[in-house]
C-alpha positions, 0 to 999 in steps of 0.5 A: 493909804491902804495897804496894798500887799502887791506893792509891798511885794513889789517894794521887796523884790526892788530893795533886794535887786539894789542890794544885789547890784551893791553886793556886785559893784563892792566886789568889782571894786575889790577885784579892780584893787587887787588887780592895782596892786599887782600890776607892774606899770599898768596895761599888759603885763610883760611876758618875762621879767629879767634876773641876774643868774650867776656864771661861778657858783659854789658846787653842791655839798660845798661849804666854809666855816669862820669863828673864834675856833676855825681859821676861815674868815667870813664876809658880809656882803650888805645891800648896795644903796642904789640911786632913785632910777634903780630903786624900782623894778623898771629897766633905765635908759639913759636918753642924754647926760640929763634925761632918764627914761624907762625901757618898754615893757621890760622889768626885773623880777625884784630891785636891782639891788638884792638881785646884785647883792646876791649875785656877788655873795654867790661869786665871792662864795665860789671861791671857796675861801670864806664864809659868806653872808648875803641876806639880812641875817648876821649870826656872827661877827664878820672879818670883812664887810662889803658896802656900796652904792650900785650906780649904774645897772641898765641902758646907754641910748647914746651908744647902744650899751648896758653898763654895771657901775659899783663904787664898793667900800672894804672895811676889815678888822681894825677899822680898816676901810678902802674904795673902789669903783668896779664898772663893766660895759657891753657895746653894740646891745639893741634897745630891747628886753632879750637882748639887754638882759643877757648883756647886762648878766655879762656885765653884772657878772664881770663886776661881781668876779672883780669885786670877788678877786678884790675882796680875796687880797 
């Protein structure tokens, strides 16, 4: 066969539009997965996401000390375990005493358990008594130690309400332990994002402020 310099051009041009249209479809990839990666529960992404913000929160410049040489205490508050409907961003519903379902198009900004968590450290160091410790970084030796399991914090179709349930365990110096269970229940709440939102702050709240006079006794 002769060599033909028009079809080696032509041979050319073709392989460098195939690599071109290889370079553009590996990048449609890569975006699509990237995208993947951020979506929460596909399709539209919501247009807020819910917090918990608390209602008693320690003054600027407020501080408490504890340790070998102070007489303040100080108290860790640990991340409550949390059943599998809650160790998720998502917002359950409860249809029935055996069906669970998710609220549309409603999310938390971060899990239900550190959300919580925080909230109550920020109660409990509102009062003013104590040295809280409310992330993973424990410096010191706690006098008291918060641990639990958050059971509930979302929807009840059954009689339109939000509810915050925690069964907390005390435990103090000395190996001492104690439980209780702690729950707060808002009624009359509609099935959508900005009205349960705010009810389950109310809530939240309500159990973090019971949690927080307990710990004080």
């Amino acid at each position: 066969m002769k060599d033909d310099p028009a079809m080696r051009q032509s041979l050319a041009i073709t392989a460098h539009k195939q690599g071109r249209a290889l370079k553009h479809a590996a990048a449609a990839l890569v975006l699509a997965a990237l995208a993947g990666c951020v979506s929460l529960g596909g399709g539209k992404p919501p247009e807020s996401l819910l917090t918990l913000s608390p209602l008693a929160a320690p003054a600027a410049g407020s501080g408490a000390e504890a340790g070998r040489d102070t007489t303040g205490r100080a108290i860790l508050v640990q991340l409550p375990d949390t059943p599998a409907k809650l160790d998720v961003l998502r917002l359950p519903v409860a249809v029935t005493d055996t069906e669970i379902a998710y609220l549309e198009e409603t999310y938390w900004v971060e899990k239900p358990a550190r959300l919580f968590r925080r909230l109550v450290g920020e109660t409990v160091r509102a009062r003013g008594a104590a040295l809280v410790i409310d992330n993973d970084d424990t410096p010191l030796l706690a006098d008291v130690t918060l641990r639990g399991t958050l059971l509930d914090m979302g929807y009840d179709a059954r009689d339109a309400s939000v509810v915050v349930r925690f069964d907390a365990v005390r435990t103090e110096a000395g190996d001492k332990a104690t439980s209780r269970r702690f729950e707060a229940r808002e009624s009359g709440v509609a099935p959508e994002a900005r009205a349960v939102g705010p009810a389950l702050n109310r809530a939240a709240n309500q159990v973090a402020a019971d949690v927080a006079e307990w710990l004080a006794q």
